[in-house]
VEXNULO-977565 format. One record per atom (N, C-alpha, C): chain; x, y, z; residue number from 0. Coordinates in pm, whole numbers, plus 50000, padded with zeros to 5 digits. Example, Ala and Ser with C-alpha at 12.3 -4.5 7.8 and 13.67 -1.06 7.14 Angstrom:
 koldo     u     v     w fidren
     A 51319 49431 50780      0
     A 51230 49550 50780      0
     A 51320 49670 50780      0
     A 51285 49775 50708      1
     A 51367 49894 50714      1
     A 51290 50003 50787      1
***
This chain:
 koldo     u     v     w fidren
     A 50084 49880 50000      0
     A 50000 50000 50000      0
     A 50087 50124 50000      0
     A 50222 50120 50048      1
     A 50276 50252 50077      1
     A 50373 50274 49930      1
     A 50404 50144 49850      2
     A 50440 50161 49775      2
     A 50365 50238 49681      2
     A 50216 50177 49664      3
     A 50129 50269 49548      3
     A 50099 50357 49584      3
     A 50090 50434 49714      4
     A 50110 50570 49712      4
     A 50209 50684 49688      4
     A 50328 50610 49730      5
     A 50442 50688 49645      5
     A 50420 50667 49517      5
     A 50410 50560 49450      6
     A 50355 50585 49265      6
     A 50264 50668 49251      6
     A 50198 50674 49303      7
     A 50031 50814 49261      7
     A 50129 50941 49268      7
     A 50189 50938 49394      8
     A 50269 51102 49417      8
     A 50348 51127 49293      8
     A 50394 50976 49243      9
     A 50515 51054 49187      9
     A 50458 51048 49062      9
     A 50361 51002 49003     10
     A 50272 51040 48866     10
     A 50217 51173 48872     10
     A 50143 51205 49009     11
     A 50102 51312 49002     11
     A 50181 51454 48967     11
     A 50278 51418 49034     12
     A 50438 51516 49030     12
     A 50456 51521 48877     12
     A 50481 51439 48799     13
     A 50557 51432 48695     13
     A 50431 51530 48639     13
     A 50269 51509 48618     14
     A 50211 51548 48527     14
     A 50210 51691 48585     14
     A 50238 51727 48681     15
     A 50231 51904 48685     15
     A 50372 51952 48641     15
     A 50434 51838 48658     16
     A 50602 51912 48580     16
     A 50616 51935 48407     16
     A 50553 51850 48389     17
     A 50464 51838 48261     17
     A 50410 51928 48178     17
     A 50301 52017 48272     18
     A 50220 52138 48268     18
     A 50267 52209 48260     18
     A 50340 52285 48408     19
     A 50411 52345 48378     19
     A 50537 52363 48263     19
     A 50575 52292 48188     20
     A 50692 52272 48072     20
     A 50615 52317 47991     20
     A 50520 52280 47978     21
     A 50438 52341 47844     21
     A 50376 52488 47866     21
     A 50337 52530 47933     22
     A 50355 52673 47989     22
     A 50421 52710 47959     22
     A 50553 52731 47934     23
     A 50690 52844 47904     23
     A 50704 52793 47766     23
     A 50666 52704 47719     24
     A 50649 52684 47570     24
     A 50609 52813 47502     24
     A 50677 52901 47396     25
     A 50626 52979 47348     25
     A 50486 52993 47294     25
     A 50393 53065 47263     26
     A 50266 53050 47243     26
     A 50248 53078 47057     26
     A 50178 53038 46982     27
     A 50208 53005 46823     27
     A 50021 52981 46813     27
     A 50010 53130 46710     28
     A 49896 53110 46667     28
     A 49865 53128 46470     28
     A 49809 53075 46419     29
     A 49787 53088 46298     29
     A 49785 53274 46268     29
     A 49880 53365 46170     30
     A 49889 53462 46122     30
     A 49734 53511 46063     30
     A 49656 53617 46108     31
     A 49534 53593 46024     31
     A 49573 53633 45876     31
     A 49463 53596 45786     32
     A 49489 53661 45678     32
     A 49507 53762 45633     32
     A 49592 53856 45527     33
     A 49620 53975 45506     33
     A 49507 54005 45423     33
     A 49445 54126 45486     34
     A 49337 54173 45405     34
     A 49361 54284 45271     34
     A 49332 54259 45149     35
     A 49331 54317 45065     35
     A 49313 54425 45024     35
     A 49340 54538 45054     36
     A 49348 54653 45089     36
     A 49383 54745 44947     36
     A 49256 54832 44908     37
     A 49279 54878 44756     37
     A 49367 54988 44740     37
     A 49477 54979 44613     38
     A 49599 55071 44620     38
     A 49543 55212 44654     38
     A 49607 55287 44689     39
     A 49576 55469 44709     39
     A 49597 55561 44610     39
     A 49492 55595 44529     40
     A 49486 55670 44421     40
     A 49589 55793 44446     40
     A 49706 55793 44331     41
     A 49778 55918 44285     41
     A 49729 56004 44164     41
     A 49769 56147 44203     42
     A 49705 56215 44048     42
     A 49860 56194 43970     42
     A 49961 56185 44031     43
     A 50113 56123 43938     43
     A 50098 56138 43838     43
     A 50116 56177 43719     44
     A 50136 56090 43609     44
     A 50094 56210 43467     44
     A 50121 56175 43368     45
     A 50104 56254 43224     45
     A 49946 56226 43243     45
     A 49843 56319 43155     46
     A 49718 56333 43096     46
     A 49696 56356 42947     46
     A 49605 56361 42950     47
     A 49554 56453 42811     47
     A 49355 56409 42803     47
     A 49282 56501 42731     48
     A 49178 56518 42774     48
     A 49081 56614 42671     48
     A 48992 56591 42672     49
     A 48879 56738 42592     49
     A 48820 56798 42686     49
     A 48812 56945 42644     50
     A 48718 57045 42717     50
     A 48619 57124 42592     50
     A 48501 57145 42701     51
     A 48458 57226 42651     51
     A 48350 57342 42743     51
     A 48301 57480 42675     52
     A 48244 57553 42727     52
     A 48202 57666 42724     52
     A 48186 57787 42783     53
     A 48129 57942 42753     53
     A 48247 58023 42794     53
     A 48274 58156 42655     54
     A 48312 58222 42711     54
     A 48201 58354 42717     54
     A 48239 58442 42821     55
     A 48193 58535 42869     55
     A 48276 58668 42828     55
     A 48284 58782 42738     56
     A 48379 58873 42695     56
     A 48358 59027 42761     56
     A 48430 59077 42709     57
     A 48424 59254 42709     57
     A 48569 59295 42640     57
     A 48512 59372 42533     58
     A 48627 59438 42470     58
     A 48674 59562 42520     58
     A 48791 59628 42551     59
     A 48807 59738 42634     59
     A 48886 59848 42499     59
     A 48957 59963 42568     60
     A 48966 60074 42485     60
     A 48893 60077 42387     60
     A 48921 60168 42264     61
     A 48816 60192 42157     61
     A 48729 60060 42121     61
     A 48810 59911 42146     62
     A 48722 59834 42081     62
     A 48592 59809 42158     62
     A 48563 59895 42277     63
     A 48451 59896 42314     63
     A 48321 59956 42186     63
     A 48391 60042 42156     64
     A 48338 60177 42076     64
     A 48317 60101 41946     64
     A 48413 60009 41904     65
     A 48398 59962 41765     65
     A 48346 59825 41759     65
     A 48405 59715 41829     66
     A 48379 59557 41832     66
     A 48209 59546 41890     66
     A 48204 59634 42017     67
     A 48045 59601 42098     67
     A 48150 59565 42176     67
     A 48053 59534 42289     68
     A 48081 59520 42435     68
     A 48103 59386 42477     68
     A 48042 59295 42440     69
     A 48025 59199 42472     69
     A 47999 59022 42412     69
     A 48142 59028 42338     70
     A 48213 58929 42276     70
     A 48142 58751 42361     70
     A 48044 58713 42322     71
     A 48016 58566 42389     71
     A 47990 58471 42285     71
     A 48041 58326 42349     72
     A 48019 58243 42250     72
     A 48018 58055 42310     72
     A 48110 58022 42284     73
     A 48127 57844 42288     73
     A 48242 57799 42258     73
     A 48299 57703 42306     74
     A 48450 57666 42288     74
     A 48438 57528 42298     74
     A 48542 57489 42226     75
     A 48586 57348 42261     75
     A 48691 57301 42220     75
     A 48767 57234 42309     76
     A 48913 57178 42301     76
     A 48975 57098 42329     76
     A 49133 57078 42344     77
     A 49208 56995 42376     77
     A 49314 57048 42490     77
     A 49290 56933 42564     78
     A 49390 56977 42671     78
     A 49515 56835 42719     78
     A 49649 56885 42797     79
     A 49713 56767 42816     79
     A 49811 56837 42919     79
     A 49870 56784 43038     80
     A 49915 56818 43120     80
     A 50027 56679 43189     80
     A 50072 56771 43285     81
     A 50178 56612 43376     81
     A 50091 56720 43584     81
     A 50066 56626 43624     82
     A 50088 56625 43750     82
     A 50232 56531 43836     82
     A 50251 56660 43966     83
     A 50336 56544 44035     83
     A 50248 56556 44180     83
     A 50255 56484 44242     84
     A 50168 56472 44381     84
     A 50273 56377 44475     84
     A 50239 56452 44625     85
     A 50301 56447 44744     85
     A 50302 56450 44842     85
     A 50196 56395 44921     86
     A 50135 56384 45027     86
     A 49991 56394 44909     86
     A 49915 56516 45008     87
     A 49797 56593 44941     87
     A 49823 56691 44856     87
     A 49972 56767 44834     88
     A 50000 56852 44766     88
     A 50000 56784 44673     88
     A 49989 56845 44570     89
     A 50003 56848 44391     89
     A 50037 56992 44337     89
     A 50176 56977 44250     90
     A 50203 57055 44126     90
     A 50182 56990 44022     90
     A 50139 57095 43897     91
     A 50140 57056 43776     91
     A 50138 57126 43679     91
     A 50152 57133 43568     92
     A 50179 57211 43441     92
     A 50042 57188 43359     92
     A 49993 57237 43245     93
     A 49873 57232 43155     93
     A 49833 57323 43080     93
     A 49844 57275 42948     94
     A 49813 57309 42835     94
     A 49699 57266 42722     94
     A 49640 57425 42672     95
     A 49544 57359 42656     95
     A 49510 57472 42507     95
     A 49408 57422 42365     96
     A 49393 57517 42255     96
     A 49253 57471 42215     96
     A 49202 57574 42220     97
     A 49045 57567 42180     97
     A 49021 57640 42101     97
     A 48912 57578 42004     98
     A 48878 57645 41920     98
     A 48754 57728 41948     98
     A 48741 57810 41922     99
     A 48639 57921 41942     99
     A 48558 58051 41897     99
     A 48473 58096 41920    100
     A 48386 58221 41856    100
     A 48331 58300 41932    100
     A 48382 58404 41976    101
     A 48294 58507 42028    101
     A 48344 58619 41987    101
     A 48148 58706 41969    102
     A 48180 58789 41859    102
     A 48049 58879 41910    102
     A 48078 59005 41855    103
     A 47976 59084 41903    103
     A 48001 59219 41776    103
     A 47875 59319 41773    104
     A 47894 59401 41672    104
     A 47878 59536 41762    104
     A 47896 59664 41630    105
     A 47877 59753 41668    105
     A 47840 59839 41534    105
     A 47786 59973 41568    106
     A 47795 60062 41477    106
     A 47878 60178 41560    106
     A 47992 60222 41548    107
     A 48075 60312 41590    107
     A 48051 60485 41534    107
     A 47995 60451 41416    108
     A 47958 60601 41344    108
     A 47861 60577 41211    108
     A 47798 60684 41238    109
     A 47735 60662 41069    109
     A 47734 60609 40950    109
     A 47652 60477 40908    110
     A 47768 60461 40767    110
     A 47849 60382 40820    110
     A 47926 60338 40947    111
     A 48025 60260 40960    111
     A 47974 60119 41049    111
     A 47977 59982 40977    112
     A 47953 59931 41066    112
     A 48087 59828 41107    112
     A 48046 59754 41236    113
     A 48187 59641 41265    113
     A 48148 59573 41348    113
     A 48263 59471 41348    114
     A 48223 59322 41432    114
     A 48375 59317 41503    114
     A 48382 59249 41619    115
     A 48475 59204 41697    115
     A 48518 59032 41711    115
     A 48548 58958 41676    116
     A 48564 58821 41713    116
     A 48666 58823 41803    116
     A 48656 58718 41907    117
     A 48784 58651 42015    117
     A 48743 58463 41962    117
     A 48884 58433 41848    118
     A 48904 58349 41805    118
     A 49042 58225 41874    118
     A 49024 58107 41928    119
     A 49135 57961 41965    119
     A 49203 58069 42050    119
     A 49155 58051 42123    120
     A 49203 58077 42293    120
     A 49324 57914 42338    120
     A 49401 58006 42359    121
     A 49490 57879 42424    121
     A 49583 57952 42503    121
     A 49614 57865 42620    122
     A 49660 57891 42743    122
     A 49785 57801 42780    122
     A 49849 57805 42889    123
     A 49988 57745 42950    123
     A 50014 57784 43136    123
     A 49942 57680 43181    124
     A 49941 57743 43332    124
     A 49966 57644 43403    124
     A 50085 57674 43523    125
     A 50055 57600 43655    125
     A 49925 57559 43763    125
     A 49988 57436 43791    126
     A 49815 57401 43867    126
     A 49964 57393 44047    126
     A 49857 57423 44107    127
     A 49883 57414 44272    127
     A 49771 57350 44305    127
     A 49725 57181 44360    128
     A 49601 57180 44454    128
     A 49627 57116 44575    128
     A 49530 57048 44595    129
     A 49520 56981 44769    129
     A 49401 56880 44689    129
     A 49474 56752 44728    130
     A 49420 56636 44686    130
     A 49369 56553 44776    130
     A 49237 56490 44787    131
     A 49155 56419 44919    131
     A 49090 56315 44838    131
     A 49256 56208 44816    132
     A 49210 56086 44718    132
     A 49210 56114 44625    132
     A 49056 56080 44595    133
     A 49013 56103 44448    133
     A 48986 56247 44410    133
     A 48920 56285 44485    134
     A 48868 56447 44461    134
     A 49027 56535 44457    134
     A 48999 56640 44399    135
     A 49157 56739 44351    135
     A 49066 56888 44341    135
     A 49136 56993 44418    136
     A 49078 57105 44403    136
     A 49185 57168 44388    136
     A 49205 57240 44286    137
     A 49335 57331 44234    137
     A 49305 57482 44229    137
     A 49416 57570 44225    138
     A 49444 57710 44147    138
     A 49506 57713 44025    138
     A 49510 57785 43972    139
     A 49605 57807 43825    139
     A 49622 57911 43786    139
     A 49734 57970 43744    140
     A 49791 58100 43704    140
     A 49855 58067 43556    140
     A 49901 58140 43480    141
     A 49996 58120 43330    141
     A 49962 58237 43253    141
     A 49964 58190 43125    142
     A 50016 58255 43025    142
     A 49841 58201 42908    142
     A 49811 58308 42847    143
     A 49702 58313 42776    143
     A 49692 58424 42660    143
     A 49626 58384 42541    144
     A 49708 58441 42423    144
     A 49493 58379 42342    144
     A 49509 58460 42241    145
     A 49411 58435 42167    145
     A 49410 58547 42039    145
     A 49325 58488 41940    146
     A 49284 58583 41797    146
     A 49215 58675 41811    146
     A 49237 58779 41802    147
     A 49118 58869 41818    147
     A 49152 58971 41664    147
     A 49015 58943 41605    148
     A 49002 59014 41454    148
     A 48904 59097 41472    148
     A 48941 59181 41364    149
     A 48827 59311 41358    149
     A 48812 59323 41252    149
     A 48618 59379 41178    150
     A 48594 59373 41053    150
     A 48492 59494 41105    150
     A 48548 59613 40939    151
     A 48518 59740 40940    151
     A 48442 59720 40809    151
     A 48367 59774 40809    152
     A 48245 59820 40645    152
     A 48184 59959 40646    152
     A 48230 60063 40560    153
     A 48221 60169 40543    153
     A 48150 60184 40420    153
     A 47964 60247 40433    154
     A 47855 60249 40363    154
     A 47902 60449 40320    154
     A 47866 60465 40221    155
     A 47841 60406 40082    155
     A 47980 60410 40024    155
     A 48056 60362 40076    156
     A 48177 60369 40027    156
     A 48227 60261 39939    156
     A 48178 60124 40028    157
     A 48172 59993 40031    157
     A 48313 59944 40079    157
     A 48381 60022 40122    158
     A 48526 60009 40179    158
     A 48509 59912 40301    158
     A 48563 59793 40283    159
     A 48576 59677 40403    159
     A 48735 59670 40416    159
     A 48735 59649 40583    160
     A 48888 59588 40645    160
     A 48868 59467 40728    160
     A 48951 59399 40704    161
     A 48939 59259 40767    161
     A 49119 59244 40839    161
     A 49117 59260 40981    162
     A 49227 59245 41065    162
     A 49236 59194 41168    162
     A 49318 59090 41164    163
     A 49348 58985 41289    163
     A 49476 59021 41353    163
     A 49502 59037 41480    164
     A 49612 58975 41562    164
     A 49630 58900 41665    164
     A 49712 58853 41748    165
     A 49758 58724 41828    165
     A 49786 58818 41950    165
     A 49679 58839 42044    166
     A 49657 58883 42146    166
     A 49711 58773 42278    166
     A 49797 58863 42308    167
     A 49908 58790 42460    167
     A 49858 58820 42593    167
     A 49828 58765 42677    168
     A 49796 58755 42785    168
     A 49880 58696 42908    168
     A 49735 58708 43044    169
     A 49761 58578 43142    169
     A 49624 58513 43190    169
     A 49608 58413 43263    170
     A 49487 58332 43263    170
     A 49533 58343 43448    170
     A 49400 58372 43494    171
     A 49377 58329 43650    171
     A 49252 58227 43655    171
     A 49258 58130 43750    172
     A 49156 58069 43757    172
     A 49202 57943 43877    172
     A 49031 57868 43878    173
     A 49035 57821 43988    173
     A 48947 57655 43967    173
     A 48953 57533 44034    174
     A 48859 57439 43975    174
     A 48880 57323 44029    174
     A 48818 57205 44009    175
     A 48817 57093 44069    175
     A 48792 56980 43989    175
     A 48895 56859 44017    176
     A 48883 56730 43939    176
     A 48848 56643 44029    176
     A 48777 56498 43983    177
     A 48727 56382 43991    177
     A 48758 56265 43907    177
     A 48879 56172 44037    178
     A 48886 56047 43947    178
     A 48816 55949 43919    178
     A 48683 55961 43825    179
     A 48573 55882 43813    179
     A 48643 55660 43848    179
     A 48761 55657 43774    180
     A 48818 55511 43751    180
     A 49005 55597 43770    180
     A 49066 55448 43755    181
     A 49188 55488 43825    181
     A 49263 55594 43666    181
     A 49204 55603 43559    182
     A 49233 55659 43449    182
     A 49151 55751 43416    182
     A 48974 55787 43428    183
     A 48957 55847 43396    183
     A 48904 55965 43497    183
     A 48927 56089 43460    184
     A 48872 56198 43549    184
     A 48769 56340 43493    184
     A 48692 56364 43573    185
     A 48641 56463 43500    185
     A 48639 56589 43609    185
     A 48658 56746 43527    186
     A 48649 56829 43601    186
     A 48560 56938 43551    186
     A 48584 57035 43643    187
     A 48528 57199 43603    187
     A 48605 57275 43681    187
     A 48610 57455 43576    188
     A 48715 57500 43627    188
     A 48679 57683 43523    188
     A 48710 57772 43638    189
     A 48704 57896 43578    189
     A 48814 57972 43550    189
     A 48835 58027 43425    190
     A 48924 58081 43381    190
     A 48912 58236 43383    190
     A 48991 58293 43418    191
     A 48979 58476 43402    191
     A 49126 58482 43300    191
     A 49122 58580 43155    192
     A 49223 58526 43095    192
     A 49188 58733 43065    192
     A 49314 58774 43061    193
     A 49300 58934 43041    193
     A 49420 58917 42885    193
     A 49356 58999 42774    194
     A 49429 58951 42659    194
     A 49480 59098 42578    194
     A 49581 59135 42546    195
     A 49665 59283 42566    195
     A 49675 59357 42445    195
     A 49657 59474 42417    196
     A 49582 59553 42318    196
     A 49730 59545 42198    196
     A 49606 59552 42066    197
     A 49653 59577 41936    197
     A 49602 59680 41871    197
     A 49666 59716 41754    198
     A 49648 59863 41691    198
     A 49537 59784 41535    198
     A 49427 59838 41501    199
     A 49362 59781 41350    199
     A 49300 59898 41329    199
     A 49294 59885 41152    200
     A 49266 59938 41109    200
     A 49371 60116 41061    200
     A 49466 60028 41060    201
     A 49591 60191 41060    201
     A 49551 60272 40925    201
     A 49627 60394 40924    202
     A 49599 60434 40755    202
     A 49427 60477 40738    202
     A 49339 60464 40827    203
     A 49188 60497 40791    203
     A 49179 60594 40927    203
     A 49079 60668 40873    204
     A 48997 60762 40988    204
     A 48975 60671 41106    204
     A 48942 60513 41074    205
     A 48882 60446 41180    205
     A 49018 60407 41275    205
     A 49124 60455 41263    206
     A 49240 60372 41364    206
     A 49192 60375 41521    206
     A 49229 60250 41550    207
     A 49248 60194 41718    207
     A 49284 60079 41776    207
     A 49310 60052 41884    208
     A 49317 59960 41954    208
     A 49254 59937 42088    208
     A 49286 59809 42047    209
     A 49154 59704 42132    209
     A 49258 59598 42183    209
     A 49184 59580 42326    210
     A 49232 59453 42399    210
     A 49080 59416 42466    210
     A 49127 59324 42566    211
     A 49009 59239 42593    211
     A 48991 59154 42723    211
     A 48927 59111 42779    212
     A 48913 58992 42888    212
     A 48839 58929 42876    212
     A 48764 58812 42903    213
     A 48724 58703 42884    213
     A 48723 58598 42968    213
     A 48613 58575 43037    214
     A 48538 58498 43178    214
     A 48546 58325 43062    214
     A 48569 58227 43106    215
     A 48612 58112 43046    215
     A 48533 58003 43115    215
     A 48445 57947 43141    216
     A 48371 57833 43192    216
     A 48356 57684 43143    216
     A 48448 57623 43184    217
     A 48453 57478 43138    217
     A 48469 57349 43173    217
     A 48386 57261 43143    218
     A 48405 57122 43134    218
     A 48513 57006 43109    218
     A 48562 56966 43128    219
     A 48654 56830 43044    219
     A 48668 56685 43102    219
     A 48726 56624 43033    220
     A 48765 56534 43075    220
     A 48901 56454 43015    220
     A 48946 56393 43114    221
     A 49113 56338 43098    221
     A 49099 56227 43102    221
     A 49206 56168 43003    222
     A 49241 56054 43051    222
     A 49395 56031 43121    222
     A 49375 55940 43250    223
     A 49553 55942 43326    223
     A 49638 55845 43247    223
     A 49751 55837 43245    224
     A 49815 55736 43156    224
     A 49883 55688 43282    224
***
């Protein structure tokens, strides 16, 4: 009898020595699975894209007097740019040439009538925005340049002038993009583009010059490469 009680003790002993051993055993659990987690949209990368939209005009010095006041029409174009992005900041460059018509008339004097056109507006401006993902809200400043022609008809004379020049500017404006898919995006965006006076019509009673500004409202869309 005293023997099988020392056997119980010493079974019992062993299985808590046992226990305990496996206790300080390091502990090992299956890694869960890595969840799939969708990449984080960058605006990074080259574009290119169509726009289109309204411009809004006013012709200033005499060509108030001669063109009319109020040069409006419709545009539509091509645009293509590079963003770089960095955190939420984004720089970028963009260029863009539309074709276009706004045109307005006048009668300046008796007998004299005329028309003003603001013809392919095209621009070259830095973008600065703050990017939240997908959504992109930018500024833009540059360089803006457009046709602006003038057509004179002098009754009963029948004397017509027909004169174009390449009106130099700058473009202010402001706007916001949407990356609909990881390539395509669409935005809107206002342009203020002030465009810098030329001399028409030299050699006639009618001489002057005209410059201009032009409110720019537009649509587009890009594709990212």
């Amino acid at each position: 009898m005293k023997k099988v009680s020392i056997a119980l003790i010493g079974g019992v002993a062993i299985s808590f020595a046992s226990l305990a051993h496996a206790a300080d055993l390091p502990y090992s659990k299956d890694a869960p699975a890595a969840y799939d987690y969708p990449p984080t949209f960058t605006w990074t990368g080259f574009y290119a894209g169509l726009n289109a939209g309204l411009g809004l005009g006013a012709f200033l010095g005499a060509g108030h007097t001669y063109f009319g006041s109020d040069p409006n029409g419709g545009l539509i174009g091509a645009t293509v740019g590079y963003n770089y992005q960095s955190g939420n900041l984004l720089v970028g460059l963009e260029g863009d040439y539309d074709w276009s018509h706004f045109s307005s008339n006048a009668t300046p004097l008796p007998g004299v009538y005329s028309s003003g056109n603001i013809d392919n507006i095209a621009t070259i401006r830095a973008r600065f925005g703050y990017a939240m993902d997908r959504l992109l809200v930018f500024g833009t400043a540059g360089y803006a340049g457009a046709d602006i022609a003038g057509r004179l008809s002098n009754y009963p004379a029948s004397a017509v002038a027909n004169q174009s020049f390449w009106a130099n500017g700058y473009a202010l404006g402001f706007g916001a993009e949407y990356a609909v898919t990881p390539h395509i995006t669409v935005k809107a965006e206002y342009l203020y583009t002030s465009l810098g006076s030329n001399s028409y019509f030299g050699l006639t009673p009618n001489y002057m010059s005209a410059s201009a500004n032009v409110n720019l409202l537009r649509a587009g869309v890009n594709y990212k490469f």
